[in-house]
C-alpha positions as CSV (number, residue, x, y, z in Angstrom):
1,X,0.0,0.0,0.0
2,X,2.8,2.6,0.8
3,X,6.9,2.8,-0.3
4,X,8.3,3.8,3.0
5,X,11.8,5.7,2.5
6,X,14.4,5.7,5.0
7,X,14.1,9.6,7.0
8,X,15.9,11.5,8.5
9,X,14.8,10.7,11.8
10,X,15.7,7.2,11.6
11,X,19.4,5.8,10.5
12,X,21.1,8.0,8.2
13,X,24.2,6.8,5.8
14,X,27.4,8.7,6.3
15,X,27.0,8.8,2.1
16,X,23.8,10.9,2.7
17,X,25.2,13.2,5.3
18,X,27.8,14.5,3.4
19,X,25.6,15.1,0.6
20,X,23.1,17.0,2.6
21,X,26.0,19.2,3.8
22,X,27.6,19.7,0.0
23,X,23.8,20.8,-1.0
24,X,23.2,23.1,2.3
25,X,26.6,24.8,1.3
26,X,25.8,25.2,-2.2
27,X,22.3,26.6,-2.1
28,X,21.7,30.2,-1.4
29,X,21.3,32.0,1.8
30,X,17.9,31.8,1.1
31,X,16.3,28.8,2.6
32,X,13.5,28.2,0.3
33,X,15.9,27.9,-2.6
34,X,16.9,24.4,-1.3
35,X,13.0,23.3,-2.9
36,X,14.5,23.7,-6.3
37,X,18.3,22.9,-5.8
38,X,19.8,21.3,-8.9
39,X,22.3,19.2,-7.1
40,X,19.8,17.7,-5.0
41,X,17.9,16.5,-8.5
42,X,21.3,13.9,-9.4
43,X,20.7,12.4,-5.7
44,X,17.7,9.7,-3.9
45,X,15.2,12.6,-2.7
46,X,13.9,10.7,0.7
47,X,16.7,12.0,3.2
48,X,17.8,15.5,1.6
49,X,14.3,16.4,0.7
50,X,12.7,15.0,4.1
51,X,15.7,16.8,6.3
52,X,14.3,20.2,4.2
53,X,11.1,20.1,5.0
54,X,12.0,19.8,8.7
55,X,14.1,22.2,8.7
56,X,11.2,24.7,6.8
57,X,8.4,23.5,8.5
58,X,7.6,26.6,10.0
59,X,7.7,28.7,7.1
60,X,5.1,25.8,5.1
61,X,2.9,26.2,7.9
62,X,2.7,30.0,7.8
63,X,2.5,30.2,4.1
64,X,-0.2,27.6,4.1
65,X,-1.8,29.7,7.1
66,X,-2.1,32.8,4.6
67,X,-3.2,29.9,1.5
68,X,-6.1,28.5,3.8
69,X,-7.7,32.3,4.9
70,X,-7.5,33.5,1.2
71,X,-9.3,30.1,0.1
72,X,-12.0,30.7,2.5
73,X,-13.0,34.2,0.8
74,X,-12.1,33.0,-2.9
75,X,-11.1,29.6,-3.1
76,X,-10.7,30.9,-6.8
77,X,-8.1,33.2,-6.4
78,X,-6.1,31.0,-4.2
79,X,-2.2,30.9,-5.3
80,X,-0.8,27.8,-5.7
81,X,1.9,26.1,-3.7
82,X,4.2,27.0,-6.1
83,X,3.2,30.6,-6.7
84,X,3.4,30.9,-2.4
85,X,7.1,30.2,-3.0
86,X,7.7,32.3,-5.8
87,X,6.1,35.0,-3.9
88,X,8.4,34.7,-0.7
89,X,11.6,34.6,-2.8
90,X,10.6,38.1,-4.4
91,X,9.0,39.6,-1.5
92,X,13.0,38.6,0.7
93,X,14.9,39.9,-3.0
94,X,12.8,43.2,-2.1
95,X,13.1,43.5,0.9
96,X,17.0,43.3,0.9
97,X,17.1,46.0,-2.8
98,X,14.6,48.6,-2.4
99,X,14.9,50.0,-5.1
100,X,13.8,46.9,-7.0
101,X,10.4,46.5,-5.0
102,X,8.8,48.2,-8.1
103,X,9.2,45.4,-10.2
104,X,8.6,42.8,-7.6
105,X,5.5,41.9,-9.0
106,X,6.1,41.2,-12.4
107,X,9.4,39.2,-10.9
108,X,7.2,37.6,-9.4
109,X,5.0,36.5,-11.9
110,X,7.9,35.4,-14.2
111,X,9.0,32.9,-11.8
112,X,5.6,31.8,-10.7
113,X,5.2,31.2,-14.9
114,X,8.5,29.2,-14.9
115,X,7.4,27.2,-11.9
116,X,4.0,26.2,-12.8
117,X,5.3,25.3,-16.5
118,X,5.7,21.5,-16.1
119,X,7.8,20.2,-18.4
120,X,6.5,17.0,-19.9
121,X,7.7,13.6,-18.7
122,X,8.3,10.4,-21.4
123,X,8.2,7.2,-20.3
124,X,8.7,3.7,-22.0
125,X,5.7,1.5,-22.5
126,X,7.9,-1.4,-21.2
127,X,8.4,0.0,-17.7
128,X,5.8,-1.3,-15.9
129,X,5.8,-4.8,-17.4
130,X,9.0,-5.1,-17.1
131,X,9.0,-3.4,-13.4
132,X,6.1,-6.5,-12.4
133,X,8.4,-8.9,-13.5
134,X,11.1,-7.7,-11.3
135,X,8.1,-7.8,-8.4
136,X,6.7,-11.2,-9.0
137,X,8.3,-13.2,-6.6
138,X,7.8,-10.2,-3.9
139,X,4.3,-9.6,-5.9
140,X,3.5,-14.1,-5.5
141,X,4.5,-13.5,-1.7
142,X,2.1,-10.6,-1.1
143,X,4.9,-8.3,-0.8
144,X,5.7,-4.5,-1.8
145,X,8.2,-3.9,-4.4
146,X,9.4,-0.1,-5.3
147,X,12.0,1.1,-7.5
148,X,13.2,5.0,-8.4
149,X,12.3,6.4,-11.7
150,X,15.5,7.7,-13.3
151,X,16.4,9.8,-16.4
152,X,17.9,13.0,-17.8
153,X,16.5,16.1,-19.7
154,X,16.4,16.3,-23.6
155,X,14.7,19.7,-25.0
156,X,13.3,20.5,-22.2
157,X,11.4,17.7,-21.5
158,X,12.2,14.5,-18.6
159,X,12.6,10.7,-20.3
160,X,12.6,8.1,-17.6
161,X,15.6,5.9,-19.0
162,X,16.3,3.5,-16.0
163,X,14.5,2.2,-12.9
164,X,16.5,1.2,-10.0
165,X,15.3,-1.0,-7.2
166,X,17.2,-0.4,-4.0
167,X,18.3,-3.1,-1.2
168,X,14.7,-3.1,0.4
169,X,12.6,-5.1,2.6
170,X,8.5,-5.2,2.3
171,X,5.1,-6.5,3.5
172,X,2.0,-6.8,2.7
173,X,1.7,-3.0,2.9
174,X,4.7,-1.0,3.1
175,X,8.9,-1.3,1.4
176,X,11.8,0.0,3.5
177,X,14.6,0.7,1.7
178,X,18.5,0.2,2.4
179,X,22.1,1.4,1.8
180,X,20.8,4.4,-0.1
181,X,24.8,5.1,-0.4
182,X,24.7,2.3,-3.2
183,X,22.1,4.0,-5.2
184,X,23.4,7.4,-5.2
185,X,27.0,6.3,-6.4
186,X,24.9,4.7,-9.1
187,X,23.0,7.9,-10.4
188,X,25.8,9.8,-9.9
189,X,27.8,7.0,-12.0
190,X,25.2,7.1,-14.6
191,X,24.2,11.4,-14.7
192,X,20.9,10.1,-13.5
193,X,18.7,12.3,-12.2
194,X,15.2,11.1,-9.9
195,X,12.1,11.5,-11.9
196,X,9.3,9.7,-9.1
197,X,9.2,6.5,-8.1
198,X,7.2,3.4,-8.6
199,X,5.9,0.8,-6.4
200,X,3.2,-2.0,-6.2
201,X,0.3,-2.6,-4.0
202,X,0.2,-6.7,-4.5
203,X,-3.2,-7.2,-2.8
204,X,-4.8,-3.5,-2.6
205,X,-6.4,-1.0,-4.5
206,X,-4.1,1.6,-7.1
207,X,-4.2,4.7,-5.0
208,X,-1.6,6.9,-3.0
209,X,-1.7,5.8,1.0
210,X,-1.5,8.5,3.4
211,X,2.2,7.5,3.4
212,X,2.1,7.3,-0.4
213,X,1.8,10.8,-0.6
214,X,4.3,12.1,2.1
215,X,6.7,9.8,-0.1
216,X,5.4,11.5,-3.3
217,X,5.8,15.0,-1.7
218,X,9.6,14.4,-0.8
219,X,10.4,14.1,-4.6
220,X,7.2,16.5,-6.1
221,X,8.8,19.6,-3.7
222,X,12.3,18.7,-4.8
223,X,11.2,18.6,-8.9
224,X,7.4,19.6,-9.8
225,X,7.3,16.9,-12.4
226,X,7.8,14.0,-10.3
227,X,5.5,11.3,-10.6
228,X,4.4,8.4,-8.1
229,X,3.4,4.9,-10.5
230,X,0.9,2.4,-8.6
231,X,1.2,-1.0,-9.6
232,X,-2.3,-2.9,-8.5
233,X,-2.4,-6.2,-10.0
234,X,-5.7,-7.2,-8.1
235,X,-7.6,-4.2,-8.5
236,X,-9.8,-5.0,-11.1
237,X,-10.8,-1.2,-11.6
238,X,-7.6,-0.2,-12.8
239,X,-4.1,-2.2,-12.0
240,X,-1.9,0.6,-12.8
241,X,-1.9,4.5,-12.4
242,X,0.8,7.3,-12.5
243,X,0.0,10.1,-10.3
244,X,1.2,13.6,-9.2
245,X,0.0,15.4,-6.0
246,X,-2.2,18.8,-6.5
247,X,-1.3,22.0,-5.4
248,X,-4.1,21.2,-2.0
249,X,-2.0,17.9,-2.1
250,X,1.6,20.3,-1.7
251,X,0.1,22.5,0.3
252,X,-1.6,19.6,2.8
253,X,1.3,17.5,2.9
254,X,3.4,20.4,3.5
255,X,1.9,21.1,6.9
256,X,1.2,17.9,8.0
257,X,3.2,16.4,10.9
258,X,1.8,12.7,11.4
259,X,3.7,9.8,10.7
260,X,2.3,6.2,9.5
261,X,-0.9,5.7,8.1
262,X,-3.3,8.5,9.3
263,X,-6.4,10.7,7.5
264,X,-5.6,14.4,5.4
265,X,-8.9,15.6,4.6
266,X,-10.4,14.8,1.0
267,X,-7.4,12.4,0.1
268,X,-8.9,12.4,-3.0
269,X,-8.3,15.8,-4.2
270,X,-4.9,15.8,-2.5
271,X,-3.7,13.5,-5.9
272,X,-4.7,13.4,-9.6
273,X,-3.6,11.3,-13.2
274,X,-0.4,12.7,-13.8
275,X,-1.6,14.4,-17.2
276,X,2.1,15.8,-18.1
277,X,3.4,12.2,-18.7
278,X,3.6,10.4,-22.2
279,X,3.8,6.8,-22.9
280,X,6.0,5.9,-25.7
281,X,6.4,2.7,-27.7
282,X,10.3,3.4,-29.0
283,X,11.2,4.7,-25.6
284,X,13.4,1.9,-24.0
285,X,13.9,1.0,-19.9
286,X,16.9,0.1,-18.2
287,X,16.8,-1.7,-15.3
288,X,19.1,-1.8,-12.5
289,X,18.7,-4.3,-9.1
290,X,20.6,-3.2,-6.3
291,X,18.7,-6.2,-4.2
């Protein structure tokens, strides 16, 4: 039911440490630019992007204060999650150059455009068959499988070229994975960078668990286009979906402190159909097991 990624709160490799400090030292003074840090997008997302949101939980909780009193007057007008950050980084720019506060608003408008713009994401039609056939002993044994959708940009546009499956452990309902250190030397080995993830429910329903989506939030907040792929075999409604979280998904998920499997409010609107993703027949998936 729910990929469960090693956080920081529990064991953390010495591998992922040092990256997290490289990244912090890299990134600008301003906090919020660690969302979109491009040296975070060539590493495994669950420790880096987890240790961020700690570390900016307060600021997601007052900018989703300010989201939820506008919605309540014009749920319209509301900005998106996206737009919320856009509008922070150009309200601090102002604040620090005066004399640019004029233009603050078309600023931030330009990078509220830039953010928004997903760029599309091409996948190979063999991925998920191929992904299953990796599972089916885990899939026979009523056992999670997941694996990290990897790739590179070509004109502007993500294609998923490799899906690596981690040293993991699973049940019926959740995957832990293991020695993340082995997975980012690989991406790094490869210029990979992490495009979403995929994992199978082997005796539920295709939908994003409550952990489902904290998962899919730790790689959508690090790269907008990131996508979350449900395998369901046993769902006969529909045994495979890829998904992307909402901006009510970002913006939920973003204040929400509970661990395990608990309630958000209208799950349902806190996910859609990933509609920016294209299924190709000539593109072509490499796989690589770590297990």
């Amino acid at each position: 039911m729910t990929m469960k990624l090693l956080s920081a709160e529990n064991s953390t490799t010495s591998a992922s440490q040092h990256d997290f400090k490289n990244a912090q030292s890299t990134k600008d003074s301003n906090d919020d630019d660690a969302l979109i840090d491009k040296f975070a997008l060539l590493r495994a997302p669950s420790q880096l992007a987890l240790q961020i949101k700690k570390n900016n939980n307060n600021k997601y909780l007052s900018s989703n204060t300010s989201l939820k009193n506008s919605s309540s007057s014009s749920p319209s007008s509301s900005p998106s999650f996206y737009e919320n950050l856009s509008a922070k980084k150009s309200q601090s720019s102002s604040s620090k150059n005066p004399a640019s506060s004029s233009s603050s608003s078309s600023s931030r408008d330009a990078a509220s455009s830039l953010l928004l713009s997903l760029r599309g994401v091409r996948m190979g039609a063999d991925l998920t068959k191929k992904f299953m056939k990796y599972a089916e002993r885990n899939t026979r044994n009523d056992k999670e499988t997941c694996g990290i959708l990897c790739g590179a940009l070509k004109n502007n546009h993500f294609d998923i070229t490799a899906v690596i499956l981690p040293p993991q452990s699973g049940t019926a309902n959740t995957t832990t994975t293991m020695g993340e250190e082995k997975l980012i030397e690989l991406q790094i080995s490869k210029n990979l960078l992490t495009l979403g993830w995929i994992h199978t429910h082997p005796s539920q329903a295709c939908f994003l668990s409550s952990i489902d989506l904290h998962t899919q939030f730790s790689y959508q907040v690090m790269m907008p286009e990131a996508i979350a792929i449900v395998m369901a075999p046993t769902d006969r409604r529909r045994t495979e979906g890829i998904f992307s979280l909402t901006d009510r998904g970002l913006s939920v998920l973003a204040s929400c402190t509970k661990s395990g499997f608990h309630e958000h409010p209208q799950p349902v609107s806190l996910y859609r159909n990933a509609s920016h993703v294209e299924v190709s027949q000539h593109s072509k998936t490499i796989f690589y097991d770590l297990r």
